[in-house]
C-alpha positions in Angstrom: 108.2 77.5 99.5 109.1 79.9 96.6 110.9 83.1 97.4 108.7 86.0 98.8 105.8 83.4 99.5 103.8 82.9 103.1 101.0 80.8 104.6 97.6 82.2 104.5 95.6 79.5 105.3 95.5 76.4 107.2 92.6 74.3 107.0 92.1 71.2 109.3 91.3 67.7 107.6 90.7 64.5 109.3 89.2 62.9 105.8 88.7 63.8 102.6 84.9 63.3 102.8 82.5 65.4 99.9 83.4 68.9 101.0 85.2 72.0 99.3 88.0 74.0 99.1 86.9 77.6 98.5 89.5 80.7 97.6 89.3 84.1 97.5 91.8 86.5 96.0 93.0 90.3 96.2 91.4 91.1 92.7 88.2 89.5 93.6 88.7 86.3 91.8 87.3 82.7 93.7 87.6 79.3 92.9 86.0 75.8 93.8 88.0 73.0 94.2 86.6 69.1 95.6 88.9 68.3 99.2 89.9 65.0 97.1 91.6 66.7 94.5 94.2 67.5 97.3 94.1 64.0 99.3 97.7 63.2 97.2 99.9 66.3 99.1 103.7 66.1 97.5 106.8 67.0 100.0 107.5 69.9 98.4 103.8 71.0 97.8 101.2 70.7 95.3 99.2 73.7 93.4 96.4 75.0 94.8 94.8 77.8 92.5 96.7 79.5 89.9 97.4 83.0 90.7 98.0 86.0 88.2 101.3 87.8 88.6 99.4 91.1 90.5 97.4 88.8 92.4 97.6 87.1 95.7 95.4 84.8 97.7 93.4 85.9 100.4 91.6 83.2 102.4 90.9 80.0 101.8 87.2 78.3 103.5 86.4 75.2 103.4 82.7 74.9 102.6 79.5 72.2 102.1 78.7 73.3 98.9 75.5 74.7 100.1 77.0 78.1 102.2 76.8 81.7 101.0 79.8 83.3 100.3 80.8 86.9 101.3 83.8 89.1 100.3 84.5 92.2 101.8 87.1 95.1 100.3 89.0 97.1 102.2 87.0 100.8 100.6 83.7 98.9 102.5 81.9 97.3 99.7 80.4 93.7 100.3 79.2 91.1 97.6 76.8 88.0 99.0 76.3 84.9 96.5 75.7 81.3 97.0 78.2 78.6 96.8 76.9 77.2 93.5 77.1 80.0 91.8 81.0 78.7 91.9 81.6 75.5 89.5 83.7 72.9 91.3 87.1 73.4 89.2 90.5 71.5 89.1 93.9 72.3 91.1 95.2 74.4 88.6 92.5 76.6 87.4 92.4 80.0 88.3 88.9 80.8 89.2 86.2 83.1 88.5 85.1 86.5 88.8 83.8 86.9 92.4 83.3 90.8 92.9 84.0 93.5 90.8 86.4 96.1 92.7 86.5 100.0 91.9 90.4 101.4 91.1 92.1 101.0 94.4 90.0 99.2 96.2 91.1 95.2 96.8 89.1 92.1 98.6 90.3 92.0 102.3 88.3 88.6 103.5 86.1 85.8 102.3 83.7 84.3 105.0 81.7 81.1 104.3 78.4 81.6 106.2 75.3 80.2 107.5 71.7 81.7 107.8 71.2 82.8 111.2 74.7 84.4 111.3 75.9 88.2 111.5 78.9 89.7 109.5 81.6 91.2 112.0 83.2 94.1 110.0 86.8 95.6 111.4 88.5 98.5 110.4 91.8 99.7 110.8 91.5 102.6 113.1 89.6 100.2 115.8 85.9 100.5 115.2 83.6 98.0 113.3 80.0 96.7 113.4 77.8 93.9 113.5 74.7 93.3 111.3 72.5 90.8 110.4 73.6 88.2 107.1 69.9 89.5 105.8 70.9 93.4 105.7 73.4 91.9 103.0 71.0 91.1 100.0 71.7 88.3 97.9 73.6 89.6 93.9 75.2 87.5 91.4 78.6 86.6 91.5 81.1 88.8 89.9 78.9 92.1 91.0 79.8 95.3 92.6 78.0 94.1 95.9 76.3 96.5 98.3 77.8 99.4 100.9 78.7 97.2 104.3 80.5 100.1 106.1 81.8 104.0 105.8 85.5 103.7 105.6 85.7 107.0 106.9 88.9 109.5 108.1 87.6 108.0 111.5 87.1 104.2 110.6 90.1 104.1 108.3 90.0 101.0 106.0 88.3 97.5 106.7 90.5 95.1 107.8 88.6 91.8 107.9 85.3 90.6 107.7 84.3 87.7 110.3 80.8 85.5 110.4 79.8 85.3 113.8 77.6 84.6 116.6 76.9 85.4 120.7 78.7 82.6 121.2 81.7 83.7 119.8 84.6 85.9 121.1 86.8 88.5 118.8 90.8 88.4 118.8 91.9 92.0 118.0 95.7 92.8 117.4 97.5 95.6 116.6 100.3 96.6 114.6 102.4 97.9 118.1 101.6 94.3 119.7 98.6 94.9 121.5 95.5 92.6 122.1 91.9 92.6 123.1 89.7 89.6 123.8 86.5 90.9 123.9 82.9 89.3 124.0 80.8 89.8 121.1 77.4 89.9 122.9 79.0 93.5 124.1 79.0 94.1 119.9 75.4 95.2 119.4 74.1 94.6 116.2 73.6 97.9 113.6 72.5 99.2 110.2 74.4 98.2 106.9 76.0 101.3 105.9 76.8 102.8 109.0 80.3 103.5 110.7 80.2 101.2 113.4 81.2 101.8 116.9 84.9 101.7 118.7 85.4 98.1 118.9 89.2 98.7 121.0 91.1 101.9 121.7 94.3 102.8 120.3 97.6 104.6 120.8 98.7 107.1 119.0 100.2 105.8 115.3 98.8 102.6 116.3 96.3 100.3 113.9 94.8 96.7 113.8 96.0 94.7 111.5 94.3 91.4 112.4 91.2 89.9 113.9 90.1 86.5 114.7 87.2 84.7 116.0 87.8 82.1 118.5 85.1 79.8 120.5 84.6 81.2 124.0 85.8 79.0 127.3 83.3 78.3 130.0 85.3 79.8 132.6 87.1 82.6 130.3 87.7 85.7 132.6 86.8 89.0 131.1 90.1 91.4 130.8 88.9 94.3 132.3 91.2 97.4 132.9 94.0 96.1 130.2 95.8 98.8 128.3 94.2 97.0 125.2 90.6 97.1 126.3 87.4 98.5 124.1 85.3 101.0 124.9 84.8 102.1 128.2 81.1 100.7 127.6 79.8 97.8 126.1 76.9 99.7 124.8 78.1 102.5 122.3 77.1 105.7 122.2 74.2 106.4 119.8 75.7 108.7 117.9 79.0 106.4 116.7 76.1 103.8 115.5 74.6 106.5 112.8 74.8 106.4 109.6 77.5 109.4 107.8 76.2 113.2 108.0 77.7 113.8 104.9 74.3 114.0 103.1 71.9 111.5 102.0 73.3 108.2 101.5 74.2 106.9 97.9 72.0 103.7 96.3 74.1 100.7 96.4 76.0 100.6 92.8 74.6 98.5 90.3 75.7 94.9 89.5 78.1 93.9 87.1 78.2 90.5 84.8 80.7 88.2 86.0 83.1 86.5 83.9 
């Protein structure tokens, strides 16, 4: 590996069948590449997706070349396209315009979904929300996207967008070391542009910094009582669920032509 460089992704493959290789980067940029352009691995590597200087990947999905594609930014802003909007490319191209970002903002995660499927959104500060894929309406590739939660003084900055199901559990870790494994039929599904619910409690100075969805065990025993566990109920308080009482809530910004 080159200096200052680090795994993001790792992406299990028992043959390199007609299936993609989808990335997402920091500036919003994705790319499409077949599996078989990477069936011929070197020992010290081969390129994956070219990367601009002030850029850096993401995530990395791999994908049937019929999913939806969502990216999330860290300011709360979510862009939903289908795969084939995305030409399949070679190693070494460097993508596409996926979303257009607003000064500061930056994509956070890239999910490959299904229809049927909800988008889990985490935030720093430990609260989040669940809605339904459909909430999310469909815009071209390379546009603003639509409002997918209030990054708030009290929500702090999304951290990671999962797709999800009830049959799924949520990995929550913090920056001091802490962890919650929580069931997300307890994570009741909301509006769009809300500010979520507490989704773990935190110490003081303490953040998440990761999430992960992992497939639930038959016999997996709740952690109840843990000095890492969520709310004290599973059902949120009304008032956490509704939308910001800052005023009326803005339109969702216009699109903008991708590249």
């Amino acid at each position: 590996m080159q200096p200052n460089e680090a795994h993001r992704a790792v992406l299990p493959v028992k043959e390199f069948e007609e299936s993609f290789v989808f990335f997402a980067t920091a500036k919003g940029t994705v790319k499409k590449t077949p599996m078989s352009a990477y069936s011929r691995p070197r020992a010290s590597g081969i390129i994956a997706i070219s990367l601009d200087a002030d850029d850096s990947l993401i995530n990395v999905e791999r994908t049937s070349g019929d999913n939806e594609i969502v990216l999330g930014s860290r300011n709360g802003m979510a862009v939903r396209f289908p795969e084939q909007e995305v030409r399949a490319m070679g190693r070494n191209a460097r993508g596409v315009r996926g979303m257009t970002l607003s000064p500061g903002d930056a994509v956070v995660s890239m999910v490959a979904i299904n229809p049927g499927s909800s988008l889990l959104t985490i935030c720093e500060h430990g609260y989040g929300k669940r809605t339904e894929i459909e909430e999310y309406r469909k815009t071209r590739r390379g546009g603003k996207g639509v409002i997918n939660i209030r990054t708030t003084d009290r929500n702090g900055p999304v951290v990671a967008i999962r797709a999800v199901d009830d049959d799924d559990e949520l990995m929550l870790i913090t920056a001091k070391g802490m962890m919650l494994r929580t069931d997300l039929t307890a994570v009741r599904e909301i509006g769009r542009a809300t500010q979520g619910v507490r989704l773990i409690r935190l110490g003081e100075g303490d953040t998440v910094v990761a999430a992960a969805k992992i497939a639930r065990e038959e016999d997996h025993e709740p952690a109840g009582g843990e000095e890492g566990s969520p709310a004290d109920s599973t059902t949120p308080p009304s008032d956490e669920a509704a939308p910001s009482t800052d005023g009326a809530e803005p339109d969702d910004p216009p699109e903008a032509n991708p590249e």
